[in-house]
Every structure is written in C-alpha cells, then in structure tokens.
C-alpha positions in Angstrom: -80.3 -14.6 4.5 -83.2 -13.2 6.8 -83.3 -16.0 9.7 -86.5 -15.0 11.1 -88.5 -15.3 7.4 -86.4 -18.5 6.9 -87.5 -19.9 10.2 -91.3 -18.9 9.2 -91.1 -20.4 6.0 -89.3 -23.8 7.4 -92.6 -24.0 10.4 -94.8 -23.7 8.1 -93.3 -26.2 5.4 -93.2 -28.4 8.5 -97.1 -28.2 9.1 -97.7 -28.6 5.5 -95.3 -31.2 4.8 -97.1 -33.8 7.7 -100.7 -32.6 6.1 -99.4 -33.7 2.6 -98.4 -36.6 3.8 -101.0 -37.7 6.5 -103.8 -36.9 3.6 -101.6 -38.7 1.0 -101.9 -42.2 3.9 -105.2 -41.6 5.0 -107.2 -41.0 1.2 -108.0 -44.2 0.9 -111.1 -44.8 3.1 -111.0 -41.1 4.6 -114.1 -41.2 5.9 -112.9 -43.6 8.9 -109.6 -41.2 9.5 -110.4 -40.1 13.1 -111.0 -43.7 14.1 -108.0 -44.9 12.5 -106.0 -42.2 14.4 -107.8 -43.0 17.7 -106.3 -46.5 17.9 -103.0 -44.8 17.5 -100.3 -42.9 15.0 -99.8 -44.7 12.2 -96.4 -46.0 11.4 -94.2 -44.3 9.4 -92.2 -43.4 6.9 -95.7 -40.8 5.8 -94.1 -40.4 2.4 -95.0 -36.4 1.1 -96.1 -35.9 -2.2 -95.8 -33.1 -5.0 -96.7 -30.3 -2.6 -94.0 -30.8 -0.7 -91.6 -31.3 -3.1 -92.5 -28.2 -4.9 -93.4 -26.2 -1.9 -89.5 -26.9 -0.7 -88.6 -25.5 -4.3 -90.5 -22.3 -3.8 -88.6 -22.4 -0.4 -85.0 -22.4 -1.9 -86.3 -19.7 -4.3 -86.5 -17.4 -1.9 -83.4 -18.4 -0.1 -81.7 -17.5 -2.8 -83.3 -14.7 -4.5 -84.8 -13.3 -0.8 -87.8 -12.7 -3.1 -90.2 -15.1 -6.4 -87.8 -14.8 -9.9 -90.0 -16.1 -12.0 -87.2 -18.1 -14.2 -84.9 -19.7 -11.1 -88.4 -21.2 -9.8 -89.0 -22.7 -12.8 -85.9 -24.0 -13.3 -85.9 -25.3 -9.4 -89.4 -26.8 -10.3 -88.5 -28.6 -13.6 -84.4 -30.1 -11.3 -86.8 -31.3 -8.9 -89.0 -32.8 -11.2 -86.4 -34.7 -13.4 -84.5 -36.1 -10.4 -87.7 -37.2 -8.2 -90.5 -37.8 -10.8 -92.4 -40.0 -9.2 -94.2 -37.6 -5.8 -97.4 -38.1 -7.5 -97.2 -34.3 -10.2 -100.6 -34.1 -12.2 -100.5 -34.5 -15.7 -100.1 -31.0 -16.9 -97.9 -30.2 -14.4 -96.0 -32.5 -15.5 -95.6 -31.7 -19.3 -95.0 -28.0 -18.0 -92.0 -29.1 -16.0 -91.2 -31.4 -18.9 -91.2 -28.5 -21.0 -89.3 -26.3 -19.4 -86.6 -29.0 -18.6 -86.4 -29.0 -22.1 -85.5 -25.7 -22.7 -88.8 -24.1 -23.2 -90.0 -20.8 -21.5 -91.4 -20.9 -18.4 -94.4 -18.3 -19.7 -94.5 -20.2 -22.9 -95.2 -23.3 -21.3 -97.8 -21.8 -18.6 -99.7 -19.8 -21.1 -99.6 -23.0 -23.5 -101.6 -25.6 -20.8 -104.8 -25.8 -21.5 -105.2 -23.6 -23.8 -104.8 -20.1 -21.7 -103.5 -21.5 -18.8 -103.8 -23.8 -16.0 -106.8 -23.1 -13.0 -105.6 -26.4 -10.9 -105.3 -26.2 -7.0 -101.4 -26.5 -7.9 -100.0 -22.9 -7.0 -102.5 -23.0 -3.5 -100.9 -26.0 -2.4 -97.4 -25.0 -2.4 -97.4 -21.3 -1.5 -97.7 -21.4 2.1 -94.1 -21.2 3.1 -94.3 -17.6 0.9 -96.9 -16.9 2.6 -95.0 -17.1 6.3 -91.7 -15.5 4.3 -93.2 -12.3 3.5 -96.1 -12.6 6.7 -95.5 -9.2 7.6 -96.4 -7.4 4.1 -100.0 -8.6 2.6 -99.3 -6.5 -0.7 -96.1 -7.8 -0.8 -97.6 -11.6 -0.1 -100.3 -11.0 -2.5 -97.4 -9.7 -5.8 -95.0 -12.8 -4.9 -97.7 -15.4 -4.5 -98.9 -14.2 -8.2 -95.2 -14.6 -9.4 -95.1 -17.5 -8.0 -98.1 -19.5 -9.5 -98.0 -18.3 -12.6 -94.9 -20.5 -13.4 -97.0 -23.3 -13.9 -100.6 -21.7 -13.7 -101.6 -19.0 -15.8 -105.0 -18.7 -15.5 -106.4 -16.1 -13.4 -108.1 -18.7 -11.3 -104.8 -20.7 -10.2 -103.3 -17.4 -9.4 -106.0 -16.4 -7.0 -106.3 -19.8 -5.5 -102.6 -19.4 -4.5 -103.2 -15.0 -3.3 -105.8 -16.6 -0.8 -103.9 -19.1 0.4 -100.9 -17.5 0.9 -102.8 -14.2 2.3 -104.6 -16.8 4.8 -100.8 -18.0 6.2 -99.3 -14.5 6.4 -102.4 -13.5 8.5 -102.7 -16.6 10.5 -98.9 -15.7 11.5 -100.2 -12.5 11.6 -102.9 -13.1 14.3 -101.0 -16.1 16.6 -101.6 -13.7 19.9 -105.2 -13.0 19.5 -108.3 -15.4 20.1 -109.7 -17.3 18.0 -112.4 -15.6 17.3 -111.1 -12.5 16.2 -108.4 -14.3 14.1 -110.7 -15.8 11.9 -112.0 -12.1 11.8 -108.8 -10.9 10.3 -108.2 -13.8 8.1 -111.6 -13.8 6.6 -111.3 -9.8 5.9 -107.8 -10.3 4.3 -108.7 -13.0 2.1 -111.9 -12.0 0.9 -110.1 -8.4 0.0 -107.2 -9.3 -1.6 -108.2 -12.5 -3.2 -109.2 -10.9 -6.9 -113.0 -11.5 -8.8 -113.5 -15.1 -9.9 -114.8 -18.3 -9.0 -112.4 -18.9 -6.6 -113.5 -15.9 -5.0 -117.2 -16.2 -5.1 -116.5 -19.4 -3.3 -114.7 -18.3 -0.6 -117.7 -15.8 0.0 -120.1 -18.9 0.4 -117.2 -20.3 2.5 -116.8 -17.9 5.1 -120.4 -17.8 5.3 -120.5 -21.4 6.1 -121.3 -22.6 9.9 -118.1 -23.5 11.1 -120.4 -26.9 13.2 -121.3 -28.0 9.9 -119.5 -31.9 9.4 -116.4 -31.7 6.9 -118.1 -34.2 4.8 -120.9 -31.6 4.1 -118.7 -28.7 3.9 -116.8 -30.7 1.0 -120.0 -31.3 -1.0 -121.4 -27.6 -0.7 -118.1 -26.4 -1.4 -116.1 -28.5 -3.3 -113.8 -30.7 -1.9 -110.5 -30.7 -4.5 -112.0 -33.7 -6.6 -111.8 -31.3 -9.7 -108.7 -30.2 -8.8 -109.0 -26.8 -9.7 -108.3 -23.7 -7.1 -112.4 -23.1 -7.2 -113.5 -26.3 -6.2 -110.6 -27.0 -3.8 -109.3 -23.3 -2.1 -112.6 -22.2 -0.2 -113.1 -25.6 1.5 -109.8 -25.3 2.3 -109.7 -21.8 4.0 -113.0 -22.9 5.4 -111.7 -25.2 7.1 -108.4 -23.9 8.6 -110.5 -21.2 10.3 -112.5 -24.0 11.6 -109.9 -25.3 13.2 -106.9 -22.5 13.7 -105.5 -23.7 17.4 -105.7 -27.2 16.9 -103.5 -28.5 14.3 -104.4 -32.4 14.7 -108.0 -31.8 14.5 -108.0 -28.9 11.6 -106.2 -31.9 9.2 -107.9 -34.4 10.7 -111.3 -33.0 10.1 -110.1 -32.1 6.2 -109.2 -35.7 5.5 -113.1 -36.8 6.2 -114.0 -34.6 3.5 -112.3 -36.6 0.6 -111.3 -35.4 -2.3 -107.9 -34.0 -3.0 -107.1 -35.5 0.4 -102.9 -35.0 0.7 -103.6 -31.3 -1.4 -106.4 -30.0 0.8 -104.6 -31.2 4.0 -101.1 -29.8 3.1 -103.1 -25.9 2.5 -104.4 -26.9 5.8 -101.7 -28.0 7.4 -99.5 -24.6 6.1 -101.7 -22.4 7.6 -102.7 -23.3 10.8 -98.7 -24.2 11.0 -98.4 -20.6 10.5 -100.4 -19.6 13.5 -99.4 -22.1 16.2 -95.6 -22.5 15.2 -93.6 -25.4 15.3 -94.9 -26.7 18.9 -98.2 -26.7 17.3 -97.4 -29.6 15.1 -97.5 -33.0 17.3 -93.9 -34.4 17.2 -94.9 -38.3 16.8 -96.9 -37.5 13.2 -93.5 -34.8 12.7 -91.7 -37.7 13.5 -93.2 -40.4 11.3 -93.2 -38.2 8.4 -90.4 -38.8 5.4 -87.4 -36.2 6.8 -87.4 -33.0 4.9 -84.6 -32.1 3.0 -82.8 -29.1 5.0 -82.4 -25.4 3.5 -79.0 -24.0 4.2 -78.7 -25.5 7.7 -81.9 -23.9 8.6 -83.4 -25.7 11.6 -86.8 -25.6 13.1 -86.8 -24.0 16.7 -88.8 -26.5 19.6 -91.0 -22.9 20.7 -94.0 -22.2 18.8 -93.6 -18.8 16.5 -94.8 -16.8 18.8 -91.9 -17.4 21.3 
C-alpha cells in the first residue's frame, strides 16, 4: 500500500465527508446558513450521506486494487448499499446497486438506467479521493475517474462530470504552494482540457467565465445549482465555486450551501477539493469533530499538518 496516495485520499475524504454532511444539516433553509454558523457550530453527530458512503467505497477500491477494477467497485458499492440503505442513494442508483446485488452485471445494469445510461451528479460527488490518489498523473486521473463512474453512470455526461471533478482535486493538490491566483489558473486550464465535449463541459466554460464576486445564490441560478441532479446542472457551479474559495475551506462550503439545490452533493465536491489543496489542517477540527466518525481504511490515519507539510 502507497502511504502517501492513501494519506491524500483519506484528507480529502475528510473535507468531503464534513461538506456532505454540513450541506446534508444546513439544506433546509440554506439561505440563512452563514448566520446560523455565526451564532456558533452546530451540534453534532452531522450524519454524511450517500457520497460519503460511496466515496469511502471508491476509497477501499483502490486500497485494494492500488488502481479502479471496474467489478470489485461495484461489488463494494452494491455491500455497502445492502448493509447501510438508508444514507439517502437516489432512486436509480439505487435499483443499480440493487441490481448488481442481485447478481446482475455491473455494465448491464449501468448501460440499462435510463435507457443509455445514467447523466446524474452521482460519479462527481464521490470521485474526489481518486482524484488526490492518483494527484500526480492527470491522464492517469482522467482513465480511473472514467472507470470509476461508469459503474453506475454510463452516460457520457456522468462520466465527465466525475473527469472534472476529479481533475479539479488532483490539481488543487497539485497547486497547494502557489497563490491563489495562479492556482485557479492551473485548475481552470486542466479542467476545461481534459474534461471531454458535452453539456457538462460547455457549462464549465460559462463557469470559469463567471465573476468570482458574484453571490452564490446567483451563481446557482446561472449555472445550475444540482436541483436536476444531473453532472450539467450540478459540476460547473461546483468547480465554480471551489476556485472561488480555494484557501478557505469554511467559507468555500459555506458559500455553496446559500446556493441551494443539491446542498450535501455540491458541498461534499466542494469540500473534496479545496481539502485537496489545504490538507488536513485546512478543515476546522470542531465541524471535523461533530461530524459522524469515518469508518477507518487499513489503519490509515489522517496526519494533524496540512498536505503540504
């Protein structure tokens, strides 16, 4: 096992874990989220939801294949499923894990949802941790990230929606000892290459175009703000606004709650990548420590430094 990867991947489920669960607490009247937290961290337990819980599965994947096989994800995905049902899965996700619990073939059942394929925001809001495992290879980020969605989201869409994402992590961890400035630079050039034709990628066009000053709640409505919950409507705001935000962890999630929408979803993306780029330091300890506990990965712990210690 490659301690270093493992130790990314962990950081960043760590920043994605708290966003998935803060946005999972806070949906419900999002718009008053930043008053809410001024009078104080909410108490806990923040219980996470399906991206974490199938984010951790990608996790053990690659702790014990050290890269995406296609049929030991599924088969992680549709265990996790069967014994912890109830984290919130969407519909079709569901009667794809259902499916392949059943004995069914992974591509049988992907290709099968809607009728060619799912284009949800599923596969973005998982991939992060892949992102941070492979952070030092973007072709190599960009193959596994397609493996990796297109267990449970064929369609072309879903599988770019989780390239960006993923691409966006490897380069934030990519890009922790430079300003921010130029980070978003390098992000934005990354994504926007390797993130292939489609809507999702027309959207992230308008995205990077869009003035980072520009309120959340407006951002969301020009962009999309996950209430489709597809990858178009949900991964540009996303990436939008993790560049908005990349050194300050609190605010970047914060700020993507008052959007609404897919509030836990967009948050956990969120929450991945700027993870990626400030390391474990960067997540504050109280919301860390009033989030449900994370399962551990082979005794893998999270080091107190940031990544770039």
């Amino acid at each position: 096992m490659d301690s270093t990867r493992s130790i990314r991947a962990r950081t960043v489920l760590e920043g994605l874990s708290v966003g998935d669960a803060f946005g999972e607490m806070m949906a419900y009247g999002h718009s008053g989220v930043r008053g809410r937290v001024a009078l104080g961290v909410p108490a806990g337990p923040w219980w996470w939801t399906d991206d974490t819980a199938m984010a951790l599965g990608i996790e053990e994947c690659l702790h014990r294949c050290g890269a995406i096989e296609e049929e030991m994800l599924a088969w992680i995905f549709a265990r996790n499923f069967k014994h912890d049902p109830d984290r919130g899965y969407g519909k079709m996700a569901a009667i794809i894990l259902r499916q392949i619990g059943a004995g069914e073939l992974w591509e049988s059942a992907s290709r099968s949802a809607f009728s060619g394929g799912s284009m949800g925001n599923g596969a973005a809001m998982r991939v992060a941790p892949l992102g941070a495992w492979f952070a030092d290879d973007l072709d190599r980020v960009v193959a596994e990230a397609m493996k990796s969605a297109r267990v449970t989201h064929w369609h072309p869409e879903g599988i770019a929606g989780a390239i960006a994402v993923a691409v966006a992590t490897a380069c934030a961890w990519q890009t922790r000892e430079i300003e921010h400035a130029e980070a978003r630079k390098v992000i934005t050039e990354a994504v926007l290459r390797l993130t292939p034709p489609g809507d999702t990628r027309e959207g992230l066009v308008a995205a990077v175009s869009l003035e980072p000053r520009l309120s959340p709640d407006v951002a969301g409505r020009r962009l999309g703000n996950g209430s489709l919950v597809t990858a178009p409507d949900t991964v540009p705001f996303v990436i939008w606004s993790a560049l908005r935000s990349l050194d300050d962890f609190q605010e970047a999630v914060i700020a993507t709650v008052e959007a609404g929408g897919d509030c836990d979803t967009n948050a956990a993306m969120v929450g991945g990548i700027v993870a990626a780029r400030l390391g474990a330091s960067g997540v504050p300890p109280e919301w860390i420590a009033s989030r449900e506990a994370l399962p551990p990965v082979d005794g893998v712990q999270v080091p107190g430094q940031a990544l770039r210690d």
